[in-house]
C-alpha positions as CSV (number, residue, x, y, z in Angstrom):
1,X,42.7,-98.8,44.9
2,X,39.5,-97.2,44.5
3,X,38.4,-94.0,42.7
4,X,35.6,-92.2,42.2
5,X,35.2,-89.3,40.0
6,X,32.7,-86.3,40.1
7,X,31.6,-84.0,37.5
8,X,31.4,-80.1,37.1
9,X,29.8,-77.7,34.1
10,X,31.0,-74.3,33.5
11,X,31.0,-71.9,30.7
12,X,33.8,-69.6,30.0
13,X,35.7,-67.6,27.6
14,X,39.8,-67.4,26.9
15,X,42.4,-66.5,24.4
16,X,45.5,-68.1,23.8
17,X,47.6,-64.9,23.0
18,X,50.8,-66.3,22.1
19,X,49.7,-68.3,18.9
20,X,50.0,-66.9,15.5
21,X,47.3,-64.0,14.7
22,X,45.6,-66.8,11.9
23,X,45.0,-69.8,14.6
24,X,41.4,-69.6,15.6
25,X,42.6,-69.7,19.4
26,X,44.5,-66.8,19.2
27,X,40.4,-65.1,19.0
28,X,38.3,-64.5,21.9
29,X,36.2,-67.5,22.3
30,X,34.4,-69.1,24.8
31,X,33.8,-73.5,25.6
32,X,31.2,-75.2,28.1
33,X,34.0,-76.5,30.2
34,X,33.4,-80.2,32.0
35,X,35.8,-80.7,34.9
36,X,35.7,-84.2,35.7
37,X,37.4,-84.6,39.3
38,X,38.9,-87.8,40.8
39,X,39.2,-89.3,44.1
40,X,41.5,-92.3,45.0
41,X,41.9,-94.4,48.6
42,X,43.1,-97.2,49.0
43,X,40.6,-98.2,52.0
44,X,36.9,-97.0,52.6
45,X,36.1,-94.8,55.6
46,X,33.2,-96.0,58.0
47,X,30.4,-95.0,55.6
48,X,32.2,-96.9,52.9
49,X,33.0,-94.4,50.5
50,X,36.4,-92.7,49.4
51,X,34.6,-89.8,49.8
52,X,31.3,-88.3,50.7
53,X,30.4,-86.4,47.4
54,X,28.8,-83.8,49.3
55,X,32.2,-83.1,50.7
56,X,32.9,-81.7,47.4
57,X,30.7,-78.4,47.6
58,X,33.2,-76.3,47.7
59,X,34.4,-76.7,44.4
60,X,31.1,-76.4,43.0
61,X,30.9,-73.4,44.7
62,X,34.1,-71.9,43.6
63,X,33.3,-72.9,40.4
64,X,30.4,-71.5,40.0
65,X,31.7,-68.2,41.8
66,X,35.0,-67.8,40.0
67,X,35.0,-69.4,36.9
68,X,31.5,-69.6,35.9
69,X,30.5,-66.9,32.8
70,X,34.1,-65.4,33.5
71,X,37.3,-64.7,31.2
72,X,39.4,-67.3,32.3
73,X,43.0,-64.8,31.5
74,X,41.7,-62.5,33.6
75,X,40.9,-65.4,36.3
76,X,44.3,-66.9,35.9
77,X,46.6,-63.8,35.4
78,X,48.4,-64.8,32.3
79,X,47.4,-65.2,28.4
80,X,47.6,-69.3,28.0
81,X,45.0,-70.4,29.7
82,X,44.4,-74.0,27.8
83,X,42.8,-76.9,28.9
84,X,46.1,-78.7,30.0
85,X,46.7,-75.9,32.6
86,X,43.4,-75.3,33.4
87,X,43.8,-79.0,34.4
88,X,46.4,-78.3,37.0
89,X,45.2,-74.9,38.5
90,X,42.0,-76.6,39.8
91,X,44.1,-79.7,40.8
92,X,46.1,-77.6,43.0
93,X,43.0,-76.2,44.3
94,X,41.6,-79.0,45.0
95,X,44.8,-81.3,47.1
96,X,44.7,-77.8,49.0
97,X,41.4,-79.3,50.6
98,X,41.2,-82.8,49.9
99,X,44.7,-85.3,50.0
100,X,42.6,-88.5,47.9
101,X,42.7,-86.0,45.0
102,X,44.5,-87.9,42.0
103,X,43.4,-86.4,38.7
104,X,42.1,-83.5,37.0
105,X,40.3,-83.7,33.8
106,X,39.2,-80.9,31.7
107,X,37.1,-81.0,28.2
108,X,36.8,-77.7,25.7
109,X,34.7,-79.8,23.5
110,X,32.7,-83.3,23.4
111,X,36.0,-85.0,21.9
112,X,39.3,-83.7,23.4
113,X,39.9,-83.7,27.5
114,X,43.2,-82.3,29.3
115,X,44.2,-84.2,32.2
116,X,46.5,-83.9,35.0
117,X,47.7,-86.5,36.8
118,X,50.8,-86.1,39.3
């Protein structure tokens, strides 16, 4: 099997609404996101590659378009917007447009990461 992985910056604010009024989550805050996306085939195409990361663009570009500088419940609809889900929203976003997609990994901070994996 082969993977590659690719890696996006963002900066964004949430609130996790649903945890007691004293948790420091519960606040307005903001992170400098890192989306770490990963690619798995278990041949290379003519080129050899898994996949062209050009082909990836588009998530750059939604990133930067609808995430970016944005408030992340408003984004997603709903007041739990943590790292773990986070995690799965862009997966699904991204197996919409590329089938090799096998992980999504999402960091708040320079020690913890979220990470979906189906």
């Amino acid at each position: 099997m082969y993977r590659i992985t690719k890696e996006f910056h963002f900066s964004a604010s949430h609130q996790l609404c649903a945890l007691p009024d004293d948790h420091p989550c519960a606040r307005m805050h903001g992170h400098n996101y890192i989306v770490e996306v990963e690619i798995s085939a278990d041949t290379l195409d003519e080129n050899g590659f898994v996949l062209d990361y050009r082909e990836l663009g588009p998530l750059k570009r939604y990133i930067d378009e609808e995430l970016d500088h944005r408030h992340l419940n408003d984004v997603f609809g709903h007041d739990m917007v943590t790292s773990e889900r986070l995690a799965r929203d862009i997966y699904d976003w991204c197996h919409t447009r590329w089938d090799q997609v096998s992980a999504v990994r999402v960091s708040e901070t320079p020690k913890t990461w979220a990470e979906y994996r189906p």
